[in-house]
Steps between C-alpha positions, in 0.01 A plus 500: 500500500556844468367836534554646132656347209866518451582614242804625283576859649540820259681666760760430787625743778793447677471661854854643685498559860831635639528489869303852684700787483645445139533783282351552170819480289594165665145367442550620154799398412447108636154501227730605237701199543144333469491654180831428378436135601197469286681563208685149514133265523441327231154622496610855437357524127160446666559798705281853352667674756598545865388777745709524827323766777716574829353670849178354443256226667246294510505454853186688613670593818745718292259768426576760295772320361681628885759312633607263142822627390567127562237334322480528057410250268552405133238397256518314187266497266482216217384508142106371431502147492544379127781723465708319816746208451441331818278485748511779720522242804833419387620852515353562858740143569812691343423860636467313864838276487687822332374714807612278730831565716473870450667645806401793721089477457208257486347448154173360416354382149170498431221492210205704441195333716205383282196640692467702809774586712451157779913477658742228434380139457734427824394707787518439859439789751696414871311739757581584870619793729886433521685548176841292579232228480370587256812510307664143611150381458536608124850377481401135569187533280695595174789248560248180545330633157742652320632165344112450339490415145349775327568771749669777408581883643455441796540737767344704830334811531768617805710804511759427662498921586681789328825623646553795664709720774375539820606812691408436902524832688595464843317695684707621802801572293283700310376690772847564701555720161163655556358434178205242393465193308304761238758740463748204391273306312402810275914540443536188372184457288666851309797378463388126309159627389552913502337721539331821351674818528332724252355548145652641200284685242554497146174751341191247587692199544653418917730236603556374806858547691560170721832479696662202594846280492682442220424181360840318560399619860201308541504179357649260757460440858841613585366919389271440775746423770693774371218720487529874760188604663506895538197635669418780736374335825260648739757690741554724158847330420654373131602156539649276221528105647597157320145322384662190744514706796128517552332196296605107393531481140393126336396298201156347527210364265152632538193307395352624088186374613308302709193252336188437735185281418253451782664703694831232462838566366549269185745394280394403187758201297435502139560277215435432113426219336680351201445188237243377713113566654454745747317267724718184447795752659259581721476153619842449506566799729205432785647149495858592629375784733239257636682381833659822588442641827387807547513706837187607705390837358593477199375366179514369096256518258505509112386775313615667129294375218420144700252735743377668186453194334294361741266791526465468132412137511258561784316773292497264152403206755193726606407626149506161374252402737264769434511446130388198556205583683397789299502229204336251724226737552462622134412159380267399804272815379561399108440133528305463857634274639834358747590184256540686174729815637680196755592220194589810299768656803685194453626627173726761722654215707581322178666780343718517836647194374571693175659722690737264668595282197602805295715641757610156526607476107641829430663515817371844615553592849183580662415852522268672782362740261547444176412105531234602824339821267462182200344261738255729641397591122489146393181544786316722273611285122452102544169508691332587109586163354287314764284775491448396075452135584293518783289742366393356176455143753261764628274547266536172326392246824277762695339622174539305243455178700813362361638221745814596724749315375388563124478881578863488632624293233327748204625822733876324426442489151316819469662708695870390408543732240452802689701400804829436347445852260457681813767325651724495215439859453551624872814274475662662161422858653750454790774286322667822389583566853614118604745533239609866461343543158529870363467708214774808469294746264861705470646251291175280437576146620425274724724461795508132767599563837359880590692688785196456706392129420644349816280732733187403317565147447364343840176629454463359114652182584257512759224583329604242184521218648243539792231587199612218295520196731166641650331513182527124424477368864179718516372309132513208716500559873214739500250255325634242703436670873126636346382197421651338846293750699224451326486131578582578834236735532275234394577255741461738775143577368428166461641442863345790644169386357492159623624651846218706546234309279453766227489381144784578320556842277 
C-alpha cells in the first residue's frame, strides 16, 4: 500500500543545512560544489536546468526567511518525459550517491511530492519534557533502523544549538567601580553591533552614521577579552577598565528553537523511502523499534504521510459505505423491493475481486486514493449490468408470465449485447490513462507513457479490471443468487403456510 502513486519525479531538491550560526557565503559556497558535482552524473543531458537559492527555508519556524543563512537548497529541473534518456529515478540514485561525503553540512535529496503536502513516508515523533532524552532516545531509534532496506535520508529534527559568546557580568566587581551591568552592556553592544551617532544629508536622501570597531577588531573572541570599557560612573568620574575585570567571557550554544505538540517537547526523526513501498518500509521499521523501551513520560508514535494516510482511508472507507446505501436505496424505490437491489449489490463485491486480481497482474502498488477514489466509483458503474438483467427478468416472469429460470436464461441472451457495449465502452474510455496514452497537438502524434500516467494508473487499473471481471461474474452469479432466493423464498412460504395452516400463496 501506499498513500499516492509513485511516480517518476520532474523535479528534485537537494536541501543543505550547515550547522546554526553559518554564514551566507559558506552556505553558498558548499551548494556550489553541489552544482559543480552535478555536472559529472551521467544523467546530466536530462537536466533543463538547475536553480540553487541560499538563506532560505522551508522550515515554518524560520519565518520570514530569519535566522537561515545556514539553510539553501538546489533544484533541478528535468526535461518532459519523452525527451529524457533515463528514468528520472535513476538520476535521483546518482544525484544522492554523488552528494554523499560532502563535508561541513547535511544534504538532503528529494523529489517533487505527487499530491498534497502529507511529510516523509518515515516519520516517528519522540515526545517528553527533558530533551537529553529526547536526544539519546533518537540516537538509538535511527541506529536500530537506519540499516532498513529502502530507507534513505534519514535524519532528526534536533538543533544541536547555535554558537555564541556569553559575556557574564559580575555584579560586585561591577559595582566597586560604581557603574551598572547597563552601562557596560550598552559599551559592548556599540562596539560589535554599533551604534548610531548621527545622520548625514545629501538634498532628500539621509543616511545613517553607526560607530563601531573595526572589523579585524571584532571578529574573534580574543577582541572581546581585549576589549576597554570607558564609562562615566555615578560619582561623576571617567573610567576606562579591561572587559575581564568586571564580567566572564565564554563560548556557549543557545537553543534555534524549541518544537512543542500537546504541550510536549518533540523531536521529530525523518526518513525517505527508496526502490520499495512506503508501507512495506514501514513494516520493516515498526518491526525493529518494536521491543525498545521507552521511559515513563515519554512517548513514540508514527506520523508523516502514514497518519495522513490513514485519515484518508478512513474517509474513502466511510464514503464507500454511503455509496452503497444511497444505491441500495435508489433501487429499493425503482424496483420495490429488498431481493432485486440485494442480488444486484453483489455485483460491487465481485468487482472487488477485479480489483485485487489487476493489482495482482500489473503489479501496481495499492494506492489510498487513487485505487480507494476508483473503488468507491466502481460503487456507482457495475450495479447497471445487474440492474439490465434483472430488470428485463422483471418484466418478463412478473408480467409476461415467463417461468424463472426461462426469464433468466432469455435476460442472458437478450441482454448480453448491451452489457459488454457498456462495459466495453466504459472500459476503452479509461485505457488511455492505464497506459499513458496521449496526443501532442504541437507536433501531432501520439505519444505512450505520458508524464502523468503513473499518478492516474491505480484508479484505471482499478476501474478496468474491477468492471471487467464483474461484468461476467455478474452474467452468471447474479442469475444464479436470483433464482436461489427465489426458491428459498418459496420454501419458506410453503413452510410458513403449513406452520400456521394457511394455504399457500
Amino acid at each position: 500500500m501506499e498513500f499516492f502513486p509513485n511516480t517518476e519525479p520532474s523535479q528534485i531538491t537537494v536541501t543543505i543545512e550547515m550547522p546554526s550560526g553559518t554564514s551566507l557565503d559558506v552556505t553558498n559556497s558548499l551548494s556550489r560544489v553541489v552544482e559543480e558535482r552535478l555536472r559529472t552524473i551521467p544523467g546530466r543531458k536530462d537536466v533543463e536546468y538547475v536553480a540553487s537559492s541560499i538563506g532560505t527555508s522551508n522550515n515554518p519556524f524560520d519565518i520570514g526567511g530569519q535566522g537561515t543563512t545556514n539553510k539553501g537548497s538546489v533544484a533541478i529541473n528535468f526535461y518532459e518525459k519523452i525527451k529524457r534518456e533515463q528514468s528520472t529515478f535513476e538520476t535521483l540514485e546518482e544525484v544522492r550517491k554523488t552528494t554523499v561525503g560532502l563535508a561541513g553540512g547535511e544534504l538532503r535529496v528529494a523529489k517533487q511530492q505527487m499530491g498534497p503536502p502529507v511529510g516523509s513516508p518515515v516519520s516517528i515523533e519522540i515526545s517528553g519534557e527533558d530533551y537529553p532524552q529526547l536526544v539519546a532516545l533518537s540516537t538509538m531509534m535511527r541506529g536500530k533502523i537506519k540499516e532498513v532496506p529502502g530507507l534513505v535520508d534519514l535524519k532528526d529534527d534536533y538543533n544541536a544549538g547555535r554558537p555564541e559568546v556569553q559575556v557574564v557580568i559580575d555584579r560586585e566587581k561591577a559595582g566597586l567601580f560604581y557603574t551598572s551591568t547597563g552601562q557596560i552592556a550598552s559599551t559592548v553592544r556599540a562596539a560589535i553591533a554599533g551604534v548610531e551617532a548621527s545622520k548625514y544629508r545629501v538634498g532628500e536622501d539621509e543616511y545613517k552614521i553607526r560607530v563601531r570597531l573595526q572589523e579585524d577588531q571584532r571578529v574573534a573572541m580574543e577582541d572581546l577579552e581585549n576589549l576597554h570599557i570607558t564609562f562615566m560612573n555615578r560619582r561623576g568620574q571617567l573610567l576606562s577598565i579591561p572587559l575581564t575585570s568586571v564580567a566572564t567571557i565564554s563560548r556557549s550554544t543557545a537553543v534555534t528553537d524549541i518544537k512543542r505538540k500537546d504541550q510536549k517537547r518533540v523531536v521529530t526523526i525523518t526518513g525517505e523511502v527508496e526502490g520499495r513501498v512506503a508501507s512495506e518500509v514501514l513494516n520493516d521499521v515498526r518491526g525493529r523499534l518494536a521491543n525498545i523501551d521507552i521511559p515513563a513520560g515519554y512517548s513514540v508514535k508514527f506520523t508523516g504521510s502514514q497518519e495522513e494516510q490513514q485519515k484518508a482511508a478512513d474517509f474513502l472507507s466511510n464514503a464507500f459505505v454511503i455509496t452503497m446505501l444511497l444505491v441500495f436505496l435508489i433501487m429499493v424505490s425503482e424496483f420495490n423491493s429488498l431481493k432485486v437491489p440485494f442480488v444486484i449489490m453483489l455485483s460491487v463485491l465481485l468487482s472487488l475481486i477485479g480489483v485485487l486480481f489487476g493489482l495482482l497482474v500489473t503489479r501496481t502498488p495499492f494506492s489510498v486514493m487513487m485505487t480507494g477514489v476508483g473503488i468507491v466509483s466502481l460503487g456507482g458503474i457495475v450495479v447497471r449490468n445487474g440492474i439490465v438483467l434483472l430488470d428485463f427478468v422483471k418484466h418478463k416472469h412478473r408480467e409476461g408470465g415467463m417461468k424463472l429460470d426461462d426469464a433468466l436464461l432469455e435476460a442472458g441472451r437478450i441482454r448480453l449485447r448491451p452489457v459488454l457495449l457498456t462495459a466495453t465502452a466504459t472500459v476503452l474510455g479509461v485505457l488511455p490513462m492505464a497506459t499513458g496514452i496521449d496526443f501532442d497537438w504541437r507536433e501531432f502524434h501520439f505519444v505512450i507513457g505520458a508524464e502523468s500516467a503513473g499518478f492516474w494508473r491505480p484508479l484505471a487499473v482499478a476501474i478496468i479490471f474491477g468492471l471487467t471481471i464483474s461484468t461476467f461474474l455478474t452474467l452468471v452469479v447474479v442469475p444464479t443468487v436470483y433464482s436461489l432466493l427465489d426458491e428459498w423464498e418459496g420454501r419458506l412460504k410453503t413452510r410458513f403456510a403449513r406452520t400456521f395452516g394457511k394455504k399457500e400463496l
